[in-house]
C-alpha positions as CSV (number, residue, x, y, z in Angstrom):
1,X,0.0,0.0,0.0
2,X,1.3,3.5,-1.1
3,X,0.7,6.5,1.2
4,X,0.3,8.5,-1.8
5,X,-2.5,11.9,-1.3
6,X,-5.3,11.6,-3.1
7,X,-5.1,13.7,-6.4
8,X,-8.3,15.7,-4.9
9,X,-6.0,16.8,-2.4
10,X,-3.0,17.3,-4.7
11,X,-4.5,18.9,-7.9
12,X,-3.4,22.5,-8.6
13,X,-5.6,25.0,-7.7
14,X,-4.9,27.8,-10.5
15,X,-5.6,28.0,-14.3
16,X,-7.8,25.6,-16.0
17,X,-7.4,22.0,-15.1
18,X,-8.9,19.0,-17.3
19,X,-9.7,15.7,-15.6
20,X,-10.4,13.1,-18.3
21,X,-10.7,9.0,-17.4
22,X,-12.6,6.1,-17.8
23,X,-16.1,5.4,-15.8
24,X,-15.5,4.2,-12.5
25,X,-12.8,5.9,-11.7
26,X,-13.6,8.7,-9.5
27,X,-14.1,11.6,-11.9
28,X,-17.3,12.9,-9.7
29,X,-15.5,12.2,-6.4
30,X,-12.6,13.9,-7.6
31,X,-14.6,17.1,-9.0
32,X,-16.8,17.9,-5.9
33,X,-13.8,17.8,-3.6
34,X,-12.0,19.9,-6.1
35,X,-14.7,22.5,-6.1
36,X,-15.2,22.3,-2.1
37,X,-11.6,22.9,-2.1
38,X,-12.0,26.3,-3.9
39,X,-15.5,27.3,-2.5
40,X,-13.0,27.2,0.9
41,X,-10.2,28.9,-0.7
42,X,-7.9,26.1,0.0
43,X,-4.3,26.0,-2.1
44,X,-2.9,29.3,-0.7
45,X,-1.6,31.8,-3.0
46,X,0.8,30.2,-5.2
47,X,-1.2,27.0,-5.9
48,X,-4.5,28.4,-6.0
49,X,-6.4,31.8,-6.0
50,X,-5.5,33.0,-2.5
51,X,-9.1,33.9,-1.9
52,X,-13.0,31.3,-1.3
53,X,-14.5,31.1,-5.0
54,X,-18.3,31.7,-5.3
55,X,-19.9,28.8,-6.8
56,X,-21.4,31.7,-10.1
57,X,-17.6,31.6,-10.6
58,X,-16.6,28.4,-10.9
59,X,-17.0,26.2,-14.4
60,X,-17.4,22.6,-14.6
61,X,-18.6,20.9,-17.7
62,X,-19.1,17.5,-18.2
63,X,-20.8,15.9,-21.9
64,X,-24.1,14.5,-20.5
65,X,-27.1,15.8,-18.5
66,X,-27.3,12.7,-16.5
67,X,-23.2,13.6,-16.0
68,X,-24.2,16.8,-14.7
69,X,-27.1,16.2,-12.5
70,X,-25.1,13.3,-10.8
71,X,-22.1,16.2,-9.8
72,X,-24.4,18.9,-9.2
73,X,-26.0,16.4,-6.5
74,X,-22.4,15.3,-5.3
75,X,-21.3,18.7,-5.3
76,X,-24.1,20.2,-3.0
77,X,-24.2,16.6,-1.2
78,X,-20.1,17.8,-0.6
79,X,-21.0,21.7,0.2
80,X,-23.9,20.7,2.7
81,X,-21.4,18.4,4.5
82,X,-18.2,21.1,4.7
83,X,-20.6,23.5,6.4
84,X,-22.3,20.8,8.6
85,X,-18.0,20.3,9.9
86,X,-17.6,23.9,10.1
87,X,-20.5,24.7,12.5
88,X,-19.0,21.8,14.4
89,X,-15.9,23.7,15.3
């Protein structure tokens, strides 16, 4: 077993990024935590923006409407459960 971070975790922040793999791979998991990650601003100032991202400006496409509705879902499933863990602190 590797101890490897998960590319969610590891994937720039800045410019335009495109994630492209087979099904079952993770695409959707990997997406919504990318987007969490800049609704919170994570990534700092030389890997990411250096300021939160409102979701009006923040582009995600993907090629099918069923495509979409399943991340729109998984991203507001994702949103829903960072601000359920911040209220916690």
């Amino acid at each position: 077993m590797t101890d490897k971070t998960p590319l969610a975790l590891a994937f720039p922040l800045r410019g335009s990024q495109l994630i492209e793999a087979s099904a079952g791979t993770g695409k959707t998991f990997t997406i919504s935590a990318l987007y969490v990650r800049l609704v919170l601003g994570h990534g700092g100032e030389s890997a990411g923006f250096g300021r939160e991202l409102l979701p009006p400006q923040i582009l995600v496409v993907t090629f099918t409407d069923a495509a979409t509705k399943e991340l729109r879902e998984r991203i507001r499933t994702r949103l829903a459960e960072a601000a359920r863990f911040s209220a916690m602190k």
